[in-house]
gemmi code that builds the backbone of each chain (N, CA, C; Angstrom):
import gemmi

chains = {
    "A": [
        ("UNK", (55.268, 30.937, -81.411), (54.929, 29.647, -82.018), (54.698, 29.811, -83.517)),
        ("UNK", (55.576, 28.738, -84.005), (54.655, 28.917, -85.622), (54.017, 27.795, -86.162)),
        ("UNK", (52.760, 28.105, -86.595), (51.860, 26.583, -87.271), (52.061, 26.692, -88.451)),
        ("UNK", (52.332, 25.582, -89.101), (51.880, 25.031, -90.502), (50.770, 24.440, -90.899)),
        ("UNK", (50.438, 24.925, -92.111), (49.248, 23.747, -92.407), (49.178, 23.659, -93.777)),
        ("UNK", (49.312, 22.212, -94.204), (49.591, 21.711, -95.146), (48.356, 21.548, -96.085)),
        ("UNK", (47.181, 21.313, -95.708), (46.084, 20.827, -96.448), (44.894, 21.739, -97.077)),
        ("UNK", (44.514, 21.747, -98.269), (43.750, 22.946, -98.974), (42.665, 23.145, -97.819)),
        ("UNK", (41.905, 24.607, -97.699), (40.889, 24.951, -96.826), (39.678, 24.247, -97.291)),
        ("UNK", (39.983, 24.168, -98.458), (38.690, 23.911, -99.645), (38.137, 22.305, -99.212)),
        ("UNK", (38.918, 21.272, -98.601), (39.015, 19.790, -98.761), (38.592, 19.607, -97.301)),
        ("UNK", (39.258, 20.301, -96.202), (39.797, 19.813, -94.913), (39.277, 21.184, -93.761)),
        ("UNK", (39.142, 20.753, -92.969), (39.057, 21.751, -91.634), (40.148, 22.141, -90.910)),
        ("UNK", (41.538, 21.485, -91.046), (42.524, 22.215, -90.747), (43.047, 23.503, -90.491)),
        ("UNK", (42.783, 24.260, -91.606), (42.668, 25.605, -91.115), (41.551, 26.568, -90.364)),
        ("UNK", (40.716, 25.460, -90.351), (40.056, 26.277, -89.112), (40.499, 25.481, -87.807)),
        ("UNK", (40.701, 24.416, -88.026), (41.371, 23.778, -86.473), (42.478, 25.117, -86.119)),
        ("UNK", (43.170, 24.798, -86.799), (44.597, 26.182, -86.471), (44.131, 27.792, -85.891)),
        ("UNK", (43.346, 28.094, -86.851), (42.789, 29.538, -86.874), (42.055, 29.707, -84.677)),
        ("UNK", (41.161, 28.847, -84.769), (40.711, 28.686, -83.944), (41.836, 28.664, -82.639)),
        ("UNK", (42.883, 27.666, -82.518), (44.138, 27.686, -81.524), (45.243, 28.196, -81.597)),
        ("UNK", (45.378, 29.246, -82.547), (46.586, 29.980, -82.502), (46.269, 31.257, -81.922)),
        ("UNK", (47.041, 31.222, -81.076), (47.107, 32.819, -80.098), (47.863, 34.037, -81.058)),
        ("UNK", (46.589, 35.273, -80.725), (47.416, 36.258, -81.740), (48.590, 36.492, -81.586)),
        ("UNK", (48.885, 36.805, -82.479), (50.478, 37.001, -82.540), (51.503, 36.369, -82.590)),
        ("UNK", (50.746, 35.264, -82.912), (51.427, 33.381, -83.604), (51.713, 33.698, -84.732)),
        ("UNK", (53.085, 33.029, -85.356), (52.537, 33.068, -87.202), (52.125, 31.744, -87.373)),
        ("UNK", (51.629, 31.897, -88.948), (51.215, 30.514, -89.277), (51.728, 30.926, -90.925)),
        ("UNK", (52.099, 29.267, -91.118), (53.009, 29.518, -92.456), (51.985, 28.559, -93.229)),
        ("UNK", (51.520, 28.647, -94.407), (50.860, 27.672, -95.429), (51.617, 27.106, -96.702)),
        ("UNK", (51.842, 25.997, -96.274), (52.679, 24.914, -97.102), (51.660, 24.097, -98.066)),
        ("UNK", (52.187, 23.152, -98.814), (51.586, 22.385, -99.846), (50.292, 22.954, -100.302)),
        ("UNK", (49.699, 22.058, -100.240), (47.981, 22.272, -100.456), (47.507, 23.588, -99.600)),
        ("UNK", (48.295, 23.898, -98.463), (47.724, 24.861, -97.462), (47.650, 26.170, -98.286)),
        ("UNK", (48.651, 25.833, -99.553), (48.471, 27.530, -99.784), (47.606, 28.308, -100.586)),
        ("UNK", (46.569, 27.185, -100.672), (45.195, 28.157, -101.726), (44.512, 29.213, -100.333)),
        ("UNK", (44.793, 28.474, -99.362), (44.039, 29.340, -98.270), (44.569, 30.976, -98.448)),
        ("UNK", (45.585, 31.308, -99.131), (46.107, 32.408, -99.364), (45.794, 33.564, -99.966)),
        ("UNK", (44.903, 33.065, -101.152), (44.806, 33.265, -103.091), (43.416, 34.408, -102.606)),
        ("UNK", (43.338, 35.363, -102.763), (42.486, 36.325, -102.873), (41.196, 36.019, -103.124)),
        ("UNK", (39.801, 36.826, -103.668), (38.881, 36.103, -104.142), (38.393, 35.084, -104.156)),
        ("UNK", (38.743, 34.073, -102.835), (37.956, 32.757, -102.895), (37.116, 32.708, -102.243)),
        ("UNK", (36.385, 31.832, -101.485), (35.386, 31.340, -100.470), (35.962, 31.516, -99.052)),
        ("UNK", (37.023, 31.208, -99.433), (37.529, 31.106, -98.064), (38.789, 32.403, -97.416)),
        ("UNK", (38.703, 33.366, -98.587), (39.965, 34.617, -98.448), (39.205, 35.451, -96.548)),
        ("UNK", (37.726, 35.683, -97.122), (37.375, 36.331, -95.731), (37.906, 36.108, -94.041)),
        ("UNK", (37.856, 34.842, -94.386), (38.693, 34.216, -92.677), (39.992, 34.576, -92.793)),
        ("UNK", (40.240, 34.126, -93.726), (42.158, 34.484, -93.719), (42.435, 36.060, -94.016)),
        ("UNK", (41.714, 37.001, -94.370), (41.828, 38.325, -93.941), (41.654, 38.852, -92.715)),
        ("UNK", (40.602, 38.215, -92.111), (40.224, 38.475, -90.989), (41.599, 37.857, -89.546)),
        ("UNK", (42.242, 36.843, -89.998), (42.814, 35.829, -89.323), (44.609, 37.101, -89.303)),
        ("UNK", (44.708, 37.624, -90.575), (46.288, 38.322, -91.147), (45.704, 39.714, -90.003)),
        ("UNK", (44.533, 39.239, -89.545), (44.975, 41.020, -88.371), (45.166, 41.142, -87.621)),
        ("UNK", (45.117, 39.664, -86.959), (45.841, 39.240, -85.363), (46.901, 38.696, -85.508)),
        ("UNK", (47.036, 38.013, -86.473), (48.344, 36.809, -86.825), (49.554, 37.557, -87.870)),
        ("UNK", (50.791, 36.905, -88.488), (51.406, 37.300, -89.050), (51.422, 35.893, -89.796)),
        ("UNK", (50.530, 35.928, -91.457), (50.829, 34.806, -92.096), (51.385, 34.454, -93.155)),
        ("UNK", (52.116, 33.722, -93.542), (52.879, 33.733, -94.669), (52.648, 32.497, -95.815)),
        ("UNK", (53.529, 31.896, -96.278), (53.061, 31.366, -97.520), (54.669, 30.459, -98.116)),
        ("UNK", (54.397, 29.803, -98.222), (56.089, 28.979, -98.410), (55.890, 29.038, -100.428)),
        ("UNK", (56.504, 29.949, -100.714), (57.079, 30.070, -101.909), (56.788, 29.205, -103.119)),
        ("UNK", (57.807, 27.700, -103.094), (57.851, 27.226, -103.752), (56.679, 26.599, -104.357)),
        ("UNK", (56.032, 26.227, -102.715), (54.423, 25.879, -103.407), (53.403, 26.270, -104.398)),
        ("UNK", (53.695, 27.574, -103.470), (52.616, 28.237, -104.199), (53.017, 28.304, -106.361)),
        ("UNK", (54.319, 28.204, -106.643), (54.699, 28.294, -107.915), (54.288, 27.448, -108.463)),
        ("UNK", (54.498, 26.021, -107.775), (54.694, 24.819, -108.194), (53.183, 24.911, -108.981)),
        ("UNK", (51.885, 25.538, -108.329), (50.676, 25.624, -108.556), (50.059, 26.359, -109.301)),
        ("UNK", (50.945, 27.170, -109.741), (50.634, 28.181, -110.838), (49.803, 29.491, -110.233)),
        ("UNK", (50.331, 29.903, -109.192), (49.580, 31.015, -108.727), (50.937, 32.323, -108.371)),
        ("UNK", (50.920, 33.502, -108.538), (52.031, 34.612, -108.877), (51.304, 35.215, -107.511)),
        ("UNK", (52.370, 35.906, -106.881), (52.164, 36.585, -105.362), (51.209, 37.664, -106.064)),
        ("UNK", (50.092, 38.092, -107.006), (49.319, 39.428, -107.290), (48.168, 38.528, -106.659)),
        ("UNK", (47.937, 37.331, -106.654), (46.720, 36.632, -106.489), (46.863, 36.467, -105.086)),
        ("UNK", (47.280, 37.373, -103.565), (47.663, 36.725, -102.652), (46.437, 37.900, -101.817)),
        ("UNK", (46.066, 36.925, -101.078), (45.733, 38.100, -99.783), (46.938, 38.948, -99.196)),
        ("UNK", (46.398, 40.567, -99.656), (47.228, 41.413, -99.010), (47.679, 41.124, -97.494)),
        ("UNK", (48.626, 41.468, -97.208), (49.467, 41.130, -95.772), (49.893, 39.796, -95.532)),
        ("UNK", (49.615, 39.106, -96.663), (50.136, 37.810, -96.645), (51.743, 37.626, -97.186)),
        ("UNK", (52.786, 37.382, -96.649), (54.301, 37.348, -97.015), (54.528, 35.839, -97.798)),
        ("UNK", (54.985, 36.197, -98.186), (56.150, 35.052, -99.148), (57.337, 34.513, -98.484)),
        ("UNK", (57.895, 33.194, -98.511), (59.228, 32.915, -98.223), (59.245, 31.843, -98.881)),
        ("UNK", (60.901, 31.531, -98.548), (61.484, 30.385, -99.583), (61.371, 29.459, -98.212)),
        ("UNK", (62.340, 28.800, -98.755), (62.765, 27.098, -98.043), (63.275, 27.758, -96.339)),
        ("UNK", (64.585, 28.937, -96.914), (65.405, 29.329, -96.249), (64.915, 29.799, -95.152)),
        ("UNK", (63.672, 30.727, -96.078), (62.973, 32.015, -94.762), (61.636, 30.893, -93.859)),
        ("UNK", (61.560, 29.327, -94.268), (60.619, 28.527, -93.615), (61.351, 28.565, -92.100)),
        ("UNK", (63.137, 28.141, -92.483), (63.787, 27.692, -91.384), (63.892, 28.843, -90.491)),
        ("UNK", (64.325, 29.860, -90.668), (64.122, 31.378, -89.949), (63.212, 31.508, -89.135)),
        ("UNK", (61.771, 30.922, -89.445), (60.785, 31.058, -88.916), (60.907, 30.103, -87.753)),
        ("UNK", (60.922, 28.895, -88.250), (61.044, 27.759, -87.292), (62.153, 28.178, -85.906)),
        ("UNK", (63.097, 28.593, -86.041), (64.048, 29.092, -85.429), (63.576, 30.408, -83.996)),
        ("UNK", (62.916, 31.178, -84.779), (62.643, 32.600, -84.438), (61.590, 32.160, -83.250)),
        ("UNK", (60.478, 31.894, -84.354), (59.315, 31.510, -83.523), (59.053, 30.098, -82.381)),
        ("UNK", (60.808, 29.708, -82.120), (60.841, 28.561, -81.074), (60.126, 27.050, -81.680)),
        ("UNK", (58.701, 27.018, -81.181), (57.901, 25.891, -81.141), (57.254, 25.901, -82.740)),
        ("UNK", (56.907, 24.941, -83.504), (56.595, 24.662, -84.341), (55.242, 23.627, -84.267)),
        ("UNK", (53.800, 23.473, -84.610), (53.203, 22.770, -84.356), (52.456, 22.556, -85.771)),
        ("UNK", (52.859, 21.431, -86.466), (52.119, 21.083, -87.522), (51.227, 20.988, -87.559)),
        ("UNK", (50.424, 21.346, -88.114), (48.820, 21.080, -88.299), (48.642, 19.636, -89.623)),
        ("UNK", (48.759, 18.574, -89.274), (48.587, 17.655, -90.794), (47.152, 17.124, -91.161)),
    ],
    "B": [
        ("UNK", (34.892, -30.833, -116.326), (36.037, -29.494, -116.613), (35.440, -28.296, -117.236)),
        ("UNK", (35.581, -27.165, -116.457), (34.961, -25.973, -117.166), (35.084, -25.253, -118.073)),
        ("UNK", (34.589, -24.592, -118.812), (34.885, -24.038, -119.904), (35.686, -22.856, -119.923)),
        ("UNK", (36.517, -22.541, -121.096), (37.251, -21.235, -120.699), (36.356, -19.714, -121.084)),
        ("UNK", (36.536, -19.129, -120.337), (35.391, -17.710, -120.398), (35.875, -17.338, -122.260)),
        ("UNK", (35.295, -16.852, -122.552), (35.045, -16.457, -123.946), (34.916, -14.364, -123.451)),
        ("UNK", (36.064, -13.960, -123.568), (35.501, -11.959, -123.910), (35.631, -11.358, -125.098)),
        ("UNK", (34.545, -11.228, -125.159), (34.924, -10.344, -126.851), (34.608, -9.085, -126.409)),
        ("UNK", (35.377, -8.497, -126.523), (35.057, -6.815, -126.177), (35.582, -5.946, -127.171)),
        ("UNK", (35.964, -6.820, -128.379), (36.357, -6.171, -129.840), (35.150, -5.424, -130.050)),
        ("UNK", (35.763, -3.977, -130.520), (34.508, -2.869, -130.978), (33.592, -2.605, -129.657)),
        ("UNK", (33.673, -2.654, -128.476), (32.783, -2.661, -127.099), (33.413, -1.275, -127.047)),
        ("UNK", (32.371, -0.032, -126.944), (32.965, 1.018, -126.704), (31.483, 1.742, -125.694)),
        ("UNK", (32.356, 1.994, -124.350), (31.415, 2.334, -123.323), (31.480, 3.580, -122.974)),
        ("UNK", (30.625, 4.423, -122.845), (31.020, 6.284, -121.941), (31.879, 5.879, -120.378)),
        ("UNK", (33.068, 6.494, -120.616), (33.865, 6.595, -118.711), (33.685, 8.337, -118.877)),
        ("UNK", (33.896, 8.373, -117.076), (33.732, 9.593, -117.189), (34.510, 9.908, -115.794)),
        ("UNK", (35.976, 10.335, -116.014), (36.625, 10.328, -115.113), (36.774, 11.796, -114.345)),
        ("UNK", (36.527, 11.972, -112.722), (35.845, 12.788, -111.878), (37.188, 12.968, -111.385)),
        ("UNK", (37.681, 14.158, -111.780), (38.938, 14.789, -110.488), (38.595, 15.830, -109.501)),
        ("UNK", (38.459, 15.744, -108.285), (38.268, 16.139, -107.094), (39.690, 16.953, -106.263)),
        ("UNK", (40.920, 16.247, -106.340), (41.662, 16.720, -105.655), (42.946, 17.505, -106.487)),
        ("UNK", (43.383, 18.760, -105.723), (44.435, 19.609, -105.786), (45.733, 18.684, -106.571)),
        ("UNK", (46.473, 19.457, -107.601), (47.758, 18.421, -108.285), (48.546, 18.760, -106.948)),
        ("UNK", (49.475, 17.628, -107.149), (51.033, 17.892, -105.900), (50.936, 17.229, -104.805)),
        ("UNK", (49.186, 17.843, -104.032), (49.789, 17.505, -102.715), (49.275, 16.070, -102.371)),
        ("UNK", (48.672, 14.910, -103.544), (48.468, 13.609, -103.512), (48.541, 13.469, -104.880)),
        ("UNK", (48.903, 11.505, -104.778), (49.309, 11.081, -106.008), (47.526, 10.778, -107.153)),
        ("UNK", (46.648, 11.027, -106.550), (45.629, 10.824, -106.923), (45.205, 11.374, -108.451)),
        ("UNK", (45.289, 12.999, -108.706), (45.695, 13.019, -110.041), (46.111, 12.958, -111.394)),
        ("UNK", (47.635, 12.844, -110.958), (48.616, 12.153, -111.859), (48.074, 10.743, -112.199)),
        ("UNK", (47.031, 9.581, -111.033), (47.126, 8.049, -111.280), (45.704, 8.196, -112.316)),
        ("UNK", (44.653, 9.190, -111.752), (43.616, 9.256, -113.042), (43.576, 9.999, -113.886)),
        ("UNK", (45.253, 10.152, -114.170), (45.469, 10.560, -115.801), (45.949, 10.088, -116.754)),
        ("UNK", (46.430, 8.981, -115.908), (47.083, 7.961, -116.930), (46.043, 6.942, -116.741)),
        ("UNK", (45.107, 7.144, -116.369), (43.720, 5.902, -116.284), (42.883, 6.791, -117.496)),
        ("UNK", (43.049, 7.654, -117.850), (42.462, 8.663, -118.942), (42.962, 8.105, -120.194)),
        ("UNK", (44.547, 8.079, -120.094), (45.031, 7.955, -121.334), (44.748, 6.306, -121.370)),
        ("UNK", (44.691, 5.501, -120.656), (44.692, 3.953, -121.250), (43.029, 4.103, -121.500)),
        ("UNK", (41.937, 4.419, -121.329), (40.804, 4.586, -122.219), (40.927, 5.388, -123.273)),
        ("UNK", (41.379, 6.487, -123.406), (41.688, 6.804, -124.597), (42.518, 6.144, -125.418)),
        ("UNK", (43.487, 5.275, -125.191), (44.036, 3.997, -125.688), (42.639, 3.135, -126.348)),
        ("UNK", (42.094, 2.537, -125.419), (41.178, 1.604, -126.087), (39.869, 2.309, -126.663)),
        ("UNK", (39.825, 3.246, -126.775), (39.038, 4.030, -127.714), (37.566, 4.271, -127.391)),
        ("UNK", (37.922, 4.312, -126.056), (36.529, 3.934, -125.204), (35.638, 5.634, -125.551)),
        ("UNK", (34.569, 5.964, -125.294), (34.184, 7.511, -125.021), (34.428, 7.937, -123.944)),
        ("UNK", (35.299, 8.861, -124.052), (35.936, 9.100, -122.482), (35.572, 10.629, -122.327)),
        ("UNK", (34.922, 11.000, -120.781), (35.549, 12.428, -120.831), (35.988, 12.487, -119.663)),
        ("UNK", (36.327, 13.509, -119.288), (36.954, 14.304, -117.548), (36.244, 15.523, -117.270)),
        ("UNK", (36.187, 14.886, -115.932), (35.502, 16.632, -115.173), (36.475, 16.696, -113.981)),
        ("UNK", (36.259, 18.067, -113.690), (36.920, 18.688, -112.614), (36.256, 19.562, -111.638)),
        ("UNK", (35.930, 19.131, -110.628), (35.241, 19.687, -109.293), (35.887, 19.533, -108.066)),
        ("UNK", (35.395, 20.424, -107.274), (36.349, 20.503, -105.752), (37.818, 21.085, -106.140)),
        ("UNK", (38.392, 20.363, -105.157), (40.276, 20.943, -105.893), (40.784, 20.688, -106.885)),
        ("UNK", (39.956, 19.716, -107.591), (40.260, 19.137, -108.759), (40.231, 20.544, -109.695)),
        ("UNK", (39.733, 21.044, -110.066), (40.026, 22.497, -110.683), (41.311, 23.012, -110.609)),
        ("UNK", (41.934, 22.909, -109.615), (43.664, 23.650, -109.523), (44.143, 23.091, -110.381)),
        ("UNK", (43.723, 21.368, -110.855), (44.969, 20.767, -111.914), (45.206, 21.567, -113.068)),
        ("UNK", (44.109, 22.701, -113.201), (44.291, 22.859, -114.714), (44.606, 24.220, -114.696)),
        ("UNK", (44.993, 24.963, -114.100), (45.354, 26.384, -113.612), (46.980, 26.334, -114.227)),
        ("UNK", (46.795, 27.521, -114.820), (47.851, 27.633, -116.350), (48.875, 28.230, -114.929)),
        ("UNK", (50.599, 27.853, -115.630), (51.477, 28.481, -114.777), (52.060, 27.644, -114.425)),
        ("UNK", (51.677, 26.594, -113.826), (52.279, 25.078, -112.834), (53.755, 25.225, -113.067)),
        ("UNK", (54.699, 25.314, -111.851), (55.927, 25.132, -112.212), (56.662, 24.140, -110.700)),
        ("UNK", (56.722, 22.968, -110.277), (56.702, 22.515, -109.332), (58.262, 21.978, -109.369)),
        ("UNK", (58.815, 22.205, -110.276), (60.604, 21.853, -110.292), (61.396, 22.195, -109.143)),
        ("UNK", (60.764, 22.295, -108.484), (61.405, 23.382, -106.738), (60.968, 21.665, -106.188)),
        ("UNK", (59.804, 21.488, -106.216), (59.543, 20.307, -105.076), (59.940, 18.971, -105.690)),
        ("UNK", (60.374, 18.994, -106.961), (61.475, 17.853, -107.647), (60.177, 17.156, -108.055)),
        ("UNK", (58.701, 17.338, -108.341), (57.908, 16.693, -109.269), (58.080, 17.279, -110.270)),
        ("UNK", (57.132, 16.616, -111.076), (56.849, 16.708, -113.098), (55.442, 17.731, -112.745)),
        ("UNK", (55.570, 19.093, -114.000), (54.536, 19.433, -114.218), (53.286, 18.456, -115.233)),
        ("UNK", (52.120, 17.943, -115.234), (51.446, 17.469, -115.637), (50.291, 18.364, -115.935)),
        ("UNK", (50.255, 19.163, -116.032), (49.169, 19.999, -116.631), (49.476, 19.877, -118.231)),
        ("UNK", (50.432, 20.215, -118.836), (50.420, 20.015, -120.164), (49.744, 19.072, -120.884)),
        ("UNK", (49.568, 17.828, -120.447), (49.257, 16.386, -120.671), (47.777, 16.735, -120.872)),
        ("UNK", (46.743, 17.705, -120.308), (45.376, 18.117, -120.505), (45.217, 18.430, -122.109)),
        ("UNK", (46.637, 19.331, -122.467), (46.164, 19.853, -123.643), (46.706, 19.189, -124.985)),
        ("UNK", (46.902, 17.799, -124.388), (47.501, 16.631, -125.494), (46.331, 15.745, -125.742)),
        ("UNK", (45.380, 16.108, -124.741), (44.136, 14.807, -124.412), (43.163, 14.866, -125.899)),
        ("UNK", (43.000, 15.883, -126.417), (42.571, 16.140, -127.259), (43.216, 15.390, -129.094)),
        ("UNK", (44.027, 15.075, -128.947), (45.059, 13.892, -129.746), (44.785, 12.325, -129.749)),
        ("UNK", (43.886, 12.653, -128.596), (43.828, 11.039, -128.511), (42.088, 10.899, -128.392)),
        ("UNK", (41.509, 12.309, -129.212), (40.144, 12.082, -129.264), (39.402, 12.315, -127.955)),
        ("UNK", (39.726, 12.689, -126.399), (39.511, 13.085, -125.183), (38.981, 14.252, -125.383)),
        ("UNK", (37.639, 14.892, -126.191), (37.709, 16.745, -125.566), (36.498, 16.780, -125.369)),
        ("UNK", (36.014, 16.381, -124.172), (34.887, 16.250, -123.368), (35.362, 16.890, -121.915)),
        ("UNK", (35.849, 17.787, -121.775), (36.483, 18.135, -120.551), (35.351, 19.258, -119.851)),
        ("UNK", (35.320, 18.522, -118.491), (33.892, 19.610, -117.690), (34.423, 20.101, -116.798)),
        ("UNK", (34.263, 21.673, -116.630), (34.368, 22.350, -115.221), (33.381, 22.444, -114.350)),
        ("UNK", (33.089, 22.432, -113.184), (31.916, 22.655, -112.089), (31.716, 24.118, -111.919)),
        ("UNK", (30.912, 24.724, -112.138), (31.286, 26.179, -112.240), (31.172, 26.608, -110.573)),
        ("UNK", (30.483, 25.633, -109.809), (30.552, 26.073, -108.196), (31.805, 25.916, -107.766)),
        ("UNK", (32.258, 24.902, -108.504), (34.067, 25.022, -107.668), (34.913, 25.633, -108.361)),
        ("UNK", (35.008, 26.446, -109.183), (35.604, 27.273, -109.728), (35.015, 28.461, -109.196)),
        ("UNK", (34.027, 29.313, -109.014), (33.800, 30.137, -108.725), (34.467, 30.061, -107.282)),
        ("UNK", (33.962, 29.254, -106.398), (34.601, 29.123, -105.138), (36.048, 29.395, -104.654)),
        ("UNK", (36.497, 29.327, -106.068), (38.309, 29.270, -105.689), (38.451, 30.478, -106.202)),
        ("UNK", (38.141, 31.412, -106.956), (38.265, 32.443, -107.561), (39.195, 31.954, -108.830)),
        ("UNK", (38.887, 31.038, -109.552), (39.129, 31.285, -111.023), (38.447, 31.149, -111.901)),
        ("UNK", (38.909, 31.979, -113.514), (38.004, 31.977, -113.991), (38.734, 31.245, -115.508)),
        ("UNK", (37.872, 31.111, -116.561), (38.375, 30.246, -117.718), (39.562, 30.271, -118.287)),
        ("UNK", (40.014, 31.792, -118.425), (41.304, 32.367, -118.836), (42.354, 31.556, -117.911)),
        ("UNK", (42.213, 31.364, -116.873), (42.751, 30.544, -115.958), (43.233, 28.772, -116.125)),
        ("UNK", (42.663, 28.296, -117.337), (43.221, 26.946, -117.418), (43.944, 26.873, -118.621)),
        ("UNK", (44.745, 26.151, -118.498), (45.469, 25.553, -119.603), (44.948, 24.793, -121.165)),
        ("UNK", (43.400, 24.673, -120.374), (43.142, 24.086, -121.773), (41.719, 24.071, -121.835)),
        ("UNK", (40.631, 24.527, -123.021), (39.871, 24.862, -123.115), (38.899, 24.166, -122.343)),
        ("UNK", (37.330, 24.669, -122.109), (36.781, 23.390, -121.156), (35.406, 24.129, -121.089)),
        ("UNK", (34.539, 22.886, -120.756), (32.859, 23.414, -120.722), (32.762, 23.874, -119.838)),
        ("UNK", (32.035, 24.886, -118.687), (31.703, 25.128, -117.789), (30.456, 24.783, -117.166)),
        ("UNK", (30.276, 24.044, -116.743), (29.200, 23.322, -116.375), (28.703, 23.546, -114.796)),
        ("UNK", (26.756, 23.841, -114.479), (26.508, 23.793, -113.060), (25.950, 22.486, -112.486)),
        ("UNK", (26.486, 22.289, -111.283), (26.857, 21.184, -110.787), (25.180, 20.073, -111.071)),
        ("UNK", (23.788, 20.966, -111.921), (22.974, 20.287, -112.010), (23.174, 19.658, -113.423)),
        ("UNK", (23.795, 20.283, -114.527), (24.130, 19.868, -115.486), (25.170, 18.609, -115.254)),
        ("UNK", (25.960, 18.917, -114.593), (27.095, 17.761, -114.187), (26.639, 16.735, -113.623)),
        ("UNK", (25.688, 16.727, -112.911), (24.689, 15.300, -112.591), (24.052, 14.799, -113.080)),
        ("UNK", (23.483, 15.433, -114.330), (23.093, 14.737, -115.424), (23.728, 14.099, -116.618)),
        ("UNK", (24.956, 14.424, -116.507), (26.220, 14.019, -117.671), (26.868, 12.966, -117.086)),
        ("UNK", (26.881, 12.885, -115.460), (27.605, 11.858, -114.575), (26.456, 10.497, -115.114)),
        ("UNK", (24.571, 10.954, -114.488), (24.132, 9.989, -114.939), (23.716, 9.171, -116.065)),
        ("UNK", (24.779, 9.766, -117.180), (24.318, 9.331, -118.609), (25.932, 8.236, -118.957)),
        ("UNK", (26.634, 8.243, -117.978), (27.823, 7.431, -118.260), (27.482, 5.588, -117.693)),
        ("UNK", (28.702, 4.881, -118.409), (28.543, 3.487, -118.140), (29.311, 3.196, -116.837)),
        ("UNK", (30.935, 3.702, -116.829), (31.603, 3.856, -115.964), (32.083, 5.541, -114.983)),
        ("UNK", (32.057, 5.563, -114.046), (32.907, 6.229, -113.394), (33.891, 6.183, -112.822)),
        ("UNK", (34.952, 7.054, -112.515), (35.895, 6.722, -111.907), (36.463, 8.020, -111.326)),
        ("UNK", (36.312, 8.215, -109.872), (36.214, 9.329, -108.911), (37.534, 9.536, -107.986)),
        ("UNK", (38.600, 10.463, -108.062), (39.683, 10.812, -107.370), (39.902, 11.694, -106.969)),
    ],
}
model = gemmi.Model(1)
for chain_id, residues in chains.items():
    chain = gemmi.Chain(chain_id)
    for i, (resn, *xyz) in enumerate(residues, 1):
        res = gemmi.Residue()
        res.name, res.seqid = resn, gemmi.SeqId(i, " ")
        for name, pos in zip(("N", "CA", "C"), xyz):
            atom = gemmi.Atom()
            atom.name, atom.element = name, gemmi.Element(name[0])
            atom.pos, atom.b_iso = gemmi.Position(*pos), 0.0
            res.add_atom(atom)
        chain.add_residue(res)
    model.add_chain(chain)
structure = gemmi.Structure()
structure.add_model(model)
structure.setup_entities()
């Protein structure tokens, strides 16, 4: 299965809705707003370190640019992809369940 | 028959103090109280801006969003100052929270704790919160 979640950690409970129902070894990809949940040094990096040791999580690219943040600011084990490597995922990992 | 209202608001110059809260991109909320910035800075009102919560990302140097087919608008911070705007406040709890630090914005700015910022909120005529 792969989840998305679109909405900053900082604003919304979304990513803990997700965190909470994704079975290890789910990925979960962080789109739009989702992708400060990513960014090292925040408030909220501890869960999502803790979350990258059961899960495989990644980070949709463009966003994160669009925002002015460079993959050095990322939680380690956190991957990068484009548009392309979103659809790969979607594909791979079958079921897709948005988190909005 | 009633009279017609009479406004003189020639020379009426009031403190706004416009409050950004949310992340640029992923709502139009931003971008709409920045051009609510520039039409008080139009009428020459005392204007400033603060930035708390996600509102802090707007100003995070780098922005390149030409992938998702929007306009970068961060630049527009460091024009505000042209139009007499350089009252610009950071929350230092929501900046610390996100892990950035001053070097991090695009355009110079007070750093302010969120008790100072409640006292600058309650010294204004208008607010206006997004």
């Amino acid at each position: 299965m792969l989840h998305t979640v679109n909405k900053s950690p900082f604003e919304r409970n979304t990513l803990d809705s997700c965190l909470r129902l994704a079975v290890p070894g789910s990925a979960i990809l962080l789109i739009e707003d989702g992708v400060y949940a990513a960014l090292a040094g925040t408030a909220q990096t501890a869960k999502v370190e803790a979350a990258a040791k059961t899960h495989e999580i990644y980070v949709l690219g463009p966003d994160l640019k669009a925002r002015g943040f460079e993959e050095s600011r990322l939680i380690g084990g956190v991957k990068v992809v484009d548009y392309g490597g979103f659809v790969d995922l979607a594909v791979a990992k079958g079921t897709v369940n948005s988190w909005l | 028959m009633s009279e017609e209202p009479v406004f003189d608001t020639q020379g009426v110059v009031k403190k706004f103090m416009y409050v950004n809260r949310r992340a640029p991109y992923g709502t139009i909320y931003p971008l709409e109280i920045l051009e609510s910035v520039l039409v008080a800075a139009a009428f020459e009102q005392d204007t400033s801006v603060a930035f708390l919560d996600d509102g802090v990302f707007q100003i995070k140097k780098g922005q390149d969003p030409k992938e998702l087919g929007m306009k970068n608008f961060s630049p527009t911070f460091r024009a505000l100052a042209g139009y007499d705007v350089e009252k610009l406040y950071v929350e230092k709890e929501s900046m610390d929270a996100r892990g950035l630090k001053v070097d991090d914005f695009v355009v110079k700015v007070r750093v302010v704790s969120a008790a100072e910022l409640a006292k600058l909120m309650a010294e204004q005529d208008i607010l206006i919160t997004g």
